[in-house]
Every structure is written in structure tokens, then in C-alpha cells.
N, C-alpha and C positions, 0 to 999 in steps of 0.2 A: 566672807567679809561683808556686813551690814554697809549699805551704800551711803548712808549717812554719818558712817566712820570713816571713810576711805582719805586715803593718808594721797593729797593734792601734788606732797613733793615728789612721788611715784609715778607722777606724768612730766617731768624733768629728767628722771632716772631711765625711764624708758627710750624717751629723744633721745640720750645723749649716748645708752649705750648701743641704741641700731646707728647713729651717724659715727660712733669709735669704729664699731664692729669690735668691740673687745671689752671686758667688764674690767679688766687691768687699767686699759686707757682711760672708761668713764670714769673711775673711780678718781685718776689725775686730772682729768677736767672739773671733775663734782667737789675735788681738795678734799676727799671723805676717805675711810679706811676701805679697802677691799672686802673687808663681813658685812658694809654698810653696802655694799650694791649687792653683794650675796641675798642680805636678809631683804633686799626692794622686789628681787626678782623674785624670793620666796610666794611673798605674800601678792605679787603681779599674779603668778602662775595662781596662787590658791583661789583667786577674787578671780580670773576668767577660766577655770579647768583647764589652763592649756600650757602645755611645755615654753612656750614664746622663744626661748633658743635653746639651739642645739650646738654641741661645742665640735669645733674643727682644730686642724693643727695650729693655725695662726689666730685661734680668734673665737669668733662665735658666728652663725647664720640666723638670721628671725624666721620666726614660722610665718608663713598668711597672717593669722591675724597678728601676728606682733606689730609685722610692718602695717597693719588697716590702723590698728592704734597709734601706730605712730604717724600717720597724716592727720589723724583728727587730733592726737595731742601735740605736735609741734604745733597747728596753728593756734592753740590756747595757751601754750608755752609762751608762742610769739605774739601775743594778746599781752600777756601777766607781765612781760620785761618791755613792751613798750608803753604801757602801763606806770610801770615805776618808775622809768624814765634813769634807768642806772646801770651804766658800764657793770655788767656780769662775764664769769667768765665762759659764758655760751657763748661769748660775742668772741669772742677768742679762736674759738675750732673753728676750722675751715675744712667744708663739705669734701669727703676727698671722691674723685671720680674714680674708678677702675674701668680701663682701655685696654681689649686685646686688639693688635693692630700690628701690620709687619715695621722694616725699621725704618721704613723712608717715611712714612705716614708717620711715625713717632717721633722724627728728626724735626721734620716739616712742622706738626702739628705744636709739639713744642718751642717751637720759633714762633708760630702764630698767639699763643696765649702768652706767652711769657711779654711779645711787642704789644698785644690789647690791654695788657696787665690784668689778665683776668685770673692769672697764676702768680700771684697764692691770694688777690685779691678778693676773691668769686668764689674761687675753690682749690683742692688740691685734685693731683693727679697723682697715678699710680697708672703705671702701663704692665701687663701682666701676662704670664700665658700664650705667648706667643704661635710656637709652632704648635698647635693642635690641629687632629682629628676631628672632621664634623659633628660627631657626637659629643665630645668633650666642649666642644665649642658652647652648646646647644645645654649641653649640662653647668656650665659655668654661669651662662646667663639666667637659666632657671632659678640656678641658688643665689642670684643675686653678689655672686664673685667674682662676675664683671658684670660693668652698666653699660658699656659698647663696645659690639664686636664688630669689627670693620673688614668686611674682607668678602668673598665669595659667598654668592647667597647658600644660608644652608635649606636641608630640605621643611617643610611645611609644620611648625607647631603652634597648636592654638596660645602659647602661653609669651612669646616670641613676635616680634612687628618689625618686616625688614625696610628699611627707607634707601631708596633707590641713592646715590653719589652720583659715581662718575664713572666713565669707561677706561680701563687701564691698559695703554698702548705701551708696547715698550722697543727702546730703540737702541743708538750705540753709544759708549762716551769713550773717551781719552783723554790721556793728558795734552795739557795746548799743545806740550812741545814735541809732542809723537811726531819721529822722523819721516815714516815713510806713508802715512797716512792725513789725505787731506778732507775735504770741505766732506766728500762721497766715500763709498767704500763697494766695489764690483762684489758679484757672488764670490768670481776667483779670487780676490786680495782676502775678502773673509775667509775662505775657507785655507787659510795658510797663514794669516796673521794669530799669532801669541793671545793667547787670552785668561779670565780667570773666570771662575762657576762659581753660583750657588750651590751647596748640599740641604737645606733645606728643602724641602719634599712641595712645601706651598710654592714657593717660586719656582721651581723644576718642573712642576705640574704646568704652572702658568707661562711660564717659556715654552713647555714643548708645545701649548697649546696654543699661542700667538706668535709662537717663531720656528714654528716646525721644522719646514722646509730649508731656512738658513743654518740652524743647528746641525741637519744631517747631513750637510753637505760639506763638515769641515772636515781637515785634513788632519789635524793635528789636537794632542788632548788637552785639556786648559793645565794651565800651569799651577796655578793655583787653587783647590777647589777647598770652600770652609762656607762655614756654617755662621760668619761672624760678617754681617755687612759694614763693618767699621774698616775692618782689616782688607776686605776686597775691593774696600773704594781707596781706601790711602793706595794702597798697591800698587793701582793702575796709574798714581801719580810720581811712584818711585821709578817706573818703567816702561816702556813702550810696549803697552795687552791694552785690550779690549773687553769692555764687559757689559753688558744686557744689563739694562736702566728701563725703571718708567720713565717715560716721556713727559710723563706731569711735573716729576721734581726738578729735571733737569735744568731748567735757569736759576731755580732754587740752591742747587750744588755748585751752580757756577758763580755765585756769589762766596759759595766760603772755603771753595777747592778750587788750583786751577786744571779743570777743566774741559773738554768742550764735547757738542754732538757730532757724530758723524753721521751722516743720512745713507738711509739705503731701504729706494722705494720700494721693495720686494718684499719688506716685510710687513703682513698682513693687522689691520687696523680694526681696533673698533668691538673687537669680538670678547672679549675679557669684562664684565660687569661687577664693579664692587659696590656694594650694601652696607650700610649702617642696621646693627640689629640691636633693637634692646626691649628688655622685657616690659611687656602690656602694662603695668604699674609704674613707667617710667614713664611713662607718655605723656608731657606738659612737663618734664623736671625742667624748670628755665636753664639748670644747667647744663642737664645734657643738650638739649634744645641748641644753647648754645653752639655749642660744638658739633652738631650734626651740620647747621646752620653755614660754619665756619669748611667744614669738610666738603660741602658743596661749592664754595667759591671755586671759580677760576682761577689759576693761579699766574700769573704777571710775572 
């Protein structure tokens, strides 16, 4: 393609289909036929020799430079429209973020944007991918199929930047009106009080590894054991169990469940380190920024 042909609404076409992540969706933001984003990506791909996406189950992924052209042509995009000074309908989408993160942290975090109004103000969210494998992990963010991974540092990739959080204590809860359980709870009442588990592999990991010692020492098997942290925290409010909480959420949940901590000094602090990860080309996105920013807060 002659550089002094090159068709200018082809840097609109390209924004709009790396912020879909889909040539379906751009083509509903663009109001144009789906052969009309077909035939923009033809002649993208012809003008720089390069594939620029590759297609997945849901969607599509940008190659390297897709994504390099699309920082330098969204800020010419967003040059051109405040420029004309006219309601388009680019101003309509809303950035979506992709979040892996376990469920208290997607509970929590969703409370927090939705009260800054920064959801659907700012951007969208998309929480994703939850229980994985360090590799899988490490592979999502590469291909740009999450922008933050929150959770356990994974091991060392040049393409990858972990941002230190907070350290993940975890302690007891119940419900207010548990009978035989007050303010404390002894080794011996733990190890003979009712309780429910996690089945997931991440928080099993992370319990045996911040509450070893109390874990081994029960008597009894949990009553409950699932895979579904909605269903283990109601539970513990229909009946008198017990169940293993980060200690971060905790006044968090006691706001919209009742109910409460049970202390018990024995169990070991401080040792658990979660990370914010997200990939080297994201580094300055004001909106993830944002929410790393938010994820660091102390929580009150």
C-alpha cells in the first residue's frame, strides 16, 4: 500500500477492534457491515506484512505490533475526535479490564469501583480464569487475556511485572449467633467444632500453608467441602461451622452478612504475599494503575 494512499479510517478500525477484542463487536461500535472490518484488517495486514490478529474461541488476540500501533493510533484517534469536537460513537465503549483474582478480592474489589463510580464510568470489568495453574496464569497474561493477575507471585518472566499488595492473613468467622462459640476459640474447641472447606487447590494451598498446625489438629471432617465461595459463606450463616477467612475482608463481610471474627492467636501471620501482575506493556494504563492503586489500600 503506497503511503500516500493509506486509507486514515484504518486507524479507527484498528483502536476499536484491539479495545472489542472482537471484529464482531468492532464492526457494532464502527455501525459498519462485518466484510467492512474483514476488508480494514486485509489491507492493515498487507500495508505492515504482519498477521496483527490471530483468532481464539471468544474473540481475537493482537500480535506485538498490532498492539504498538494501537498506542500510537489511539492517541491520533483521540487527537481527530477532540478535534471535531462531536459525540462519536467511540466515546460510547467503555475500556473493559480483564481480572484474574480469587472470590473475596472480586467481591471486595467490585464494591470498591462500582462506590468510586469508576465502573462503567472509567471502564468495564471482566473477572476471569480464576482457579489456575502458575503457568496458565503466566500464559494468560502474555496473551493479553488478562491485564491482572492478583494472587501468589508467579515465577520470573521477562515479559511479566509483579507489583507487591499486601500480605494475606487468614483467620476465623461465624455467624453472630453461633451458640457455643465466643469473642476466642482454644486449639481444643477448634479441633471439634463443625466446619466447611475450600476445594479449590489455591486456597487449600494457602491455608495449609498459613494454618497448618490448626488444620491438623482437627477432629472432625468439614461438613461442607465446595468449590463455590458464595455457597460456604451463606452456609456458615444458616448454621453453627466455622470457616478460614482472609482477615482483610473481614469487616468488609460484616457489613453485608451477619457475621463476626473469632480470634485465635496461634495462628501464624504475615507469611502469605499477594502480587499484582500484569504485563510490561501495561505499565502506565491509568486504568489498571487505577486499581492496583485501589488494591493496595488498607481496608477500614
Amino acid at each position: 500500500m503506497d503511503k500516500k494512499k493509506f486509507d486514515y479510517n484504518l486507524i479507527r478500525y484498528l483502536v476499536v477492534i484491539v479495545e472489542t477484542g472482537s471484529m464482531v463487536s468492532a464492526a457494532e461500535v464502527l455501525n459498519v457491515a462485518p466484510s467492512a472490518i474483514s476488508y480494514a484488517v486485509k489491507k492493515l495486514r498487507a500495508h505492515y506484512h504482519d498477521p496483527l490478529f490471530t483468532r481464539r474461541l471468544n474473540g481475537i488476540i493482537p500480535t506485538a505490533l498490532a498492539m504498538n500501533l494501537y498506542g500510537k493510533f489511539k492517541a491520533i484517534d483521540s487527537d481527530i475526535i477532540g478535534a471535531l469536537n462531536v459525540e462519536n460513537v467511540l466515546h460510547k465503549f467503555t475500556r473493559k479490564i480483564y481480572i484474574r483474582c480469587d472470590p473475596f478480592i472480586e467481591l471486595w474489589l467490585t464494591e470498591q469501583l462500582l462506590q468510586r463510580q469508576l465502573i462503567p464510568n472509567d471502564f468495564g470489568i471482566e473477572f476471569r480464569y480464576f482457579n489456575l495453574d502458575n503457568e496458565l496464569r503466566a500464559s494468560k497474561l502474555r496473551n493479553k487475556e488478562v491485564d491482572i493477575d492478583i494472587g501468589l507471585p508467579l515465577p520470573g518472566d521477562r515479559n511479566l511485572v509483579a507489583r507487591p499488595l499486601f500480605d494475606l492473613d487468614f483467620t476465623l468467622i461465624c455467624r453472630d449467633s453461633h451458640k457455643s462459640i465466643g469473642e476466642f476459640i482454644s486449639r481444643e474447641q477448634l479441633a471439634n467444632e463443625k466446619y466447611v472447606a475450600y476445594g479449590l487447590s489455591t486456597y487449600s494451598t494457602l491455608l495449609r500453608t498459613d494454618t497448618f498446625d490448626a488444620i491438623e489438629s482437627r477432629n472432625v471432617d468439614p461438613v461442607i467441602v465446595s468449590d463455590s465461595f458464595l455457597n460456604l459463606i451463606l452456609a456458615v450463616t444458616f448454621e453453627d461451622m466455622l470457616i478460614f477467612c482472609p482477615a482483610r475482608y473481614v469487616q468488609f463481610l460484616k457489613k453485608i452478612i451477619p457475621v463476626r471474627e473469632v480470634k485465635c492467636e496461634y495462628i501464624k501471620k504475615g507469611n502469605v504475599k499477594f502480587v499484582a501482575h500484569v504485563h510490561k506493556q501495561n505499565i502506565g494504563n491509568s486504568a489498571i494503575e487505577k486499581i492496583i492503586d485501589i488494591l493496595k489500600e488498607k481496608i477500614q
